[in-house]
N, C-alpha and C positions, 0 to 999 in steps of 0.2 A: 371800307375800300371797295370801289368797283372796279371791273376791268371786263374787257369787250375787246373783242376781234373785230378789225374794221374791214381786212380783204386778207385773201388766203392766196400763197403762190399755186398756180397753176404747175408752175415749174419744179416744184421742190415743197417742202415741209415749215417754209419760213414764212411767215406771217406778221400782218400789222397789226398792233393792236393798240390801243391807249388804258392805262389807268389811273384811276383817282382817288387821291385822298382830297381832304378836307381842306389842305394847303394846298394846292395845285394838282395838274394836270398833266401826265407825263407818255407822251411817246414811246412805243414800241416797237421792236427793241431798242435796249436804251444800255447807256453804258453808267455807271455811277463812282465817282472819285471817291477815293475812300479819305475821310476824314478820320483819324484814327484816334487822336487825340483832340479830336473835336476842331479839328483845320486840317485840308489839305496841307499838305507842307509846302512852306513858303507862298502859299496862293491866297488872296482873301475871297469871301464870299463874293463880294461885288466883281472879281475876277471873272470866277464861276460863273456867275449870274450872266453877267455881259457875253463870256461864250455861248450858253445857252443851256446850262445845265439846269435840272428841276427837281432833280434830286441828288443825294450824296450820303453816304455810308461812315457810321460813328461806330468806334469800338467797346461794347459792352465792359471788357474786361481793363483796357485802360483808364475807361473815363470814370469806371470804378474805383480803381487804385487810385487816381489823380484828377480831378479835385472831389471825387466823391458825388456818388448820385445825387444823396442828400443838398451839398451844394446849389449844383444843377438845379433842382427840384426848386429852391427857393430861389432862384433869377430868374424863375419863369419858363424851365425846360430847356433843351437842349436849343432850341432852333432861337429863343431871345438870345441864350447864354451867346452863341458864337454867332448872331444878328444873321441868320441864313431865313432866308424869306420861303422856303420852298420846304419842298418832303425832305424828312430824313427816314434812314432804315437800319435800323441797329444789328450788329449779328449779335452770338450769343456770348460770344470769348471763350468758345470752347478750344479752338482751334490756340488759341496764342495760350490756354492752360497746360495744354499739354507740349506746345515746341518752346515755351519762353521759362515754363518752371527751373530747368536750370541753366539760366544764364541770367546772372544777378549778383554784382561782388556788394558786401559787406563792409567798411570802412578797408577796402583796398584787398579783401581776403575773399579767396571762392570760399562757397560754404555749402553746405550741405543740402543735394536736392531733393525736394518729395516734390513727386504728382502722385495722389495714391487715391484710386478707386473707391467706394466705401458704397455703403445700402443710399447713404442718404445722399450720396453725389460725389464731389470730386474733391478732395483736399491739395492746395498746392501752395508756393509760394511767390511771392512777388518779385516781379524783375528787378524791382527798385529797391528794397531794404530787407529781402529774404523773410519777412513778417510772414506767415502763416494763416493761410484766409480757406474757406470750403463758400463753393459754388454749389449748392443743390437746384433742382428743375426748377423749383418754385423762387429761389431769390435770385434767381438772373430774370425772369418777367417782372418779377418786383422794382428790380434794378431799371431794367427799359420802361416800364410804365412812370415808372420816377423821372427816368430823362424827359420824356413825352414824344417817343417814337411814332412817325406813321405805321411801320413795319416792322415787325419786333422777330428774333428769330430763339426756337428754344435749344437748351443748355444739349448738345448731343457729342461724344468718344469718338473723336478723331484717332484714329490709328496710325501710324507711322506709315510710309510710304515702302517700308521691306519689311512691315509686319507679315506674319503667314496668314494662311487662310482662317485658321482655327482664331486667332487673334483676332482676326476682323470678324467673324461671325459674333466673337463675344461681344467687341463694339456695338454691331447690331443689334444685340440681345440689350445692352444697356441703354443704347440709343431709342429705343423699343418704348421701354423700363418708365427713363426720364418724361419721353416726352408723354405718355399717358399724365405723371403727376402735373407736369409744366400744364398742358391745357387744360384739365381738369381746376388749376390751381386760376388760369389763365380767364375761366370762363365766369367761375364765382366774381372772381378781384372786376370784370368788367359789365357784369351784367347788368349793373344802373349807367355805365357811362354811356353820355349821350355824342360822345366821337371815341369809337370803341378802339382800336389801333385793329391792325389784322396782324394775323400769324399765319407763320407760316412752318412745314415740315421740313425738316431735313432728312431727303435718303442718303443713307451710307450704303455700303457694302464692296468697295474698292474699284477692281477688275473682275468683279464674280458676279453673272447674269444671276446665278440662282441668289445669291445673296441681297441685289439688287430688288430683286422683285419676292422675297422676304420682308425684308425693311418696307418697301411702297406698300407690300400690304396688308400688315400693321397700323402703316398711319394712316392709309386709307381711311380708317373707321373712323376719323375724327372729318369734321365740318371744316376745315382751314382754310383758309383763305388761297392760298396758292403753295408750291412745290419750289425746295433749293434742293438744287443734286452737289450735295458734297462730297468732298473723300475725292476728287478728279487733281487736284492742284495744290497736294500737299509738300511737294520740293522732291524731286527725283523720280518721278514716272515718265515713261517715253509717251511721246506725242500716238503712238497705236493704242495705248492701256487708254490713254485720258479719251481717245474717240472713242474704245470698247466701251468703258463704263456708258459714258452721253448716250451710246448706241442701244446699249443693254436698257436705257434706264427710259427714255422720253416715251418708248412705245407705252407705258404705264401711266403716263401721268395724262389727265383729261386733258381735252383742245380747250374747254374754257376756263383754265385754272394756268395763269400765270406761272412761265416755268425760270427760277433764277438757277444759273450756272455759276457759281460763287470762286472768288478766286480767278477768273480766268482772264489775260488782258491784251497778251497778244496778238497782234489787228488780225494773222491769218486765223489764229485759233476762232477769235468771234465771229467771222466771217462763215468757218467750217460748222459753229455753232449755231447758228444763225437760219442757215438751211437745213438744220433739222430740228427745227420749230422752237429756239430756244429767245425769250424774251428779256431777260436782267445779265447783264455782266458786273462786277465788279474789282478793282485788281488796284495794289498798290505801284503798278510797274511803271505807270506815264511820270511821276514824279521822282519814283527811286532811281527811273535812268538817266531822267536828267539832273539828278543831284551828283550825278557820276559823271556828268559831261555826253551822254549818250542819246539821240533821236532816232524816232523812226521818220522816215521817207516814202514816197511814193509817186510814180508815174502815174501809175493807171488805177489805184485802187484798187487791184487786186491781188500783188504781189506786191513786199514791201519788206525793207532793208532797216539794217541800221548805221549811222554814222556815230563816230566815237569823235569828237572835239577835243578830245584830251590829248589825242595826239599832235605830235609837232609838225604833220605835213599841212596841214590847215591853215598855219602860222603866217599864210602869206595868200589867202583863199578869201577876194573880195566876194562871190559870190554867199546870196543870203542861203539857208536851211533847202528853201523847194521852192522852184518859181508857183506861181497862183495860189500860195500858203496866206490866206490870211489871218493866222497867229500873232499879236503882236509882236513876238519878235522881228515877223518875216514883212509884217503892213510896216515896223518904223523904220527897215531897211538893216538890220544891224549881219553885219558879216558875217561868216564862218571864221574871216581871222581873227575878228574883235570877238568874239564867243569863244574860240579857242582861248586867247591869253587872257580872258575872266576864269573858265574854268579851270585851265593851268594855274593860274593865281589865286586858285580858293575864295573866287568873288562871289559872295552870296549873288547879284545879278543875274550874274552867268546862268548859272543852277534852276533859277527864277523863270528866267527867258527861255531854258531850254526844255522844264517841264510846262512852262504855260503853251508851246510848242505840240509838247506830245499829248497833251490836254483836249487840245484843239482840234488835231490829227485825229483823234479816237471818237470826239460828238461830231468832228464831218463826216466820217467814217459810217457811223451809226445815221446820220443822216440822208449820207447818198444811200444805204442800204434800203431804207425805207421807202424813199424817190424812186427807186427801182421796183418795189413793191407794188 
């Protein structure tokens, strides 16, 4: 992977920059749809592609459980399996081990949860048959080298969002731990390949400047390719904690070492992100709000709302989502009241249109940012 600054704000900490993989060529900052189960939901690649995405975001820990790396591995990798022409970037599935371990019924019954800690890595179980599987540092790289990741990310102790401090230090200590074995494990398994994938760190350590810059420098010591600041966008932090951490964290990490903000998808968040030097977003949010009837909007691009279509006042609202939206919901002309009584109707369509919608909003978004750049 390369990557390169191509002009720096004068005004602020946000910068342009491009990097590459071997598939393509991708703009920065960039926003990335999370394919989780190996498709955006309800969107196909040629969707994607057509808006102008070039890259997009696969779930370690699902495409694991279902249909198996191995699988994968023999279709040809992740990007023939689901026919994506462009970069993919896997996380590690740490994150969905520790919030998805117990929610998984049994033929109709809750059953019993473990996520439990151990030397060798994480033992937990599956959302989908409660089956019993361990994650250590070294076979989640295995697992993304198996998919045939551009960007591979390793196996690191997500702490809960009202963990204490002493909790999250430990995290750090383990996150520490793993990711020595993961790239040590990481750098043997690639040392002949002749398109090596890159990795990258993840720092933890919450809302704790000192913790923060613990974790960064520990994994300083390793060669990586670029920096994800995790631990910001675990479900319940106030929008002051999620800029502390960013704040605490970017003055660490180098100008030439690509920096991803994971998790975060809200157009004000990325924007606030944005000017203080941050280059990858990722977020499941442009499709989970429109499978809920839900868009964002915007005037002027820098403030920006949401409209809820589920409601019954729309029910009679020929106007389209946002005049100059060229989404194709908004380019084939289709109403607010025709979108409303799809989503009231539970019409896959609806759902379809109105995250192709928030899709769209998010890579113009990231694209006037850059035009401004």
């Amino acid at each position: 992977m390369k990557f390169k600054i191509t002009k720096q704000s004068k005004e602020s900490a946000i910068r342009l920059g491009q990097l590459e993989t071997h598939r393509s060529k991708i703009d920065t900052p960039v926003f990335m749809p999370c394919a989780t189960n190996g498709s955006v939901k309800g969107i196909s690649a040629e969707e994607l592609d057509e808006i102008g995405y070039k890259m997009i975001l696969g779930n370690t820990y699902h495409l694991y459980l279902r249909p198996g790396e191995g699988l994968i591995q023999n279709q040809g990798g992740l990007q023939k399996f689901i026919n994506w022409p462009h970069s993919m970037l896997t996380d590690s599935g740490g994150y969905q081990v520790f919030s998805l371990s117990d929610k998984y019924t049994v033929y109709g019954k809750r059953t019993e949860s473990l996520t439990q800690v151990v030397k060798r890595g994480v033992w937990f179980r599956s959302h989908l048959d409660g089956s019993k599987h361990l994650f250590t540092p070294e076979k989640v790289i295995d697992i993304q080298l198996a998919l045939g990741s551009d960007i591979i990310m390793p196996l690191d102790f997500c702490p809960s969002a009202d963990a204490t401090k002493e909790e999250i230090e430990h995290a750090v200590d383990v996150t520490n731990i793993w990711f020595k074995q993961a790239y040590e494990h990481f750098a043997l398994k690639t040392k002949d390949m002749e398109k090596r994938p890159a990795i990258f760190a993840i720092i933890q350590g919450s809302f704790y400047k000192d913790l923060r810059e613990k974790s960064y420098n520990f994994l300083s010591q390793f060669p990586v390719d670029g920096f994800s600041i995790g631990g910001v966008a675990n479900g319940g932090e106030s929008k002051k904690k999620q800029q502390d951490a960013l704040l605490y964290t970017l003055p660490l990490i180098p100008l030439n070492k690509p920096r991803y903000l994971m998790g975060v998808g809200e157009p004000e968040d990325i924007l606030f992100a944005t000017k203080q030097g941050i280059d990858m977003f990722d977020c499941v949010l442009p499709t989970r709000l429109g499978r809920h009837g839900i868009v964002w909007v915007t005037e002027d691009w820098k403030s920006f709302s949401k409209t809820d279509l589920a409601k019954t006042k729309f029910a009679e609202d020929n106007s389209i989502l946002m005049p100059n939206c060229q989404c194709p919901s908004c380019r084939a002309g289709y109403t607010k009241a025709y979108l409303s009584h799809l989503i009231r109707s539970g019409e896959m369509l609806g759902m379809r249109l109105l995250s192709l919608h928030n899709l769209w909003l998010l890579h113009e978004l990231m694209r006037r940012v850059r035009e401004e750049i």
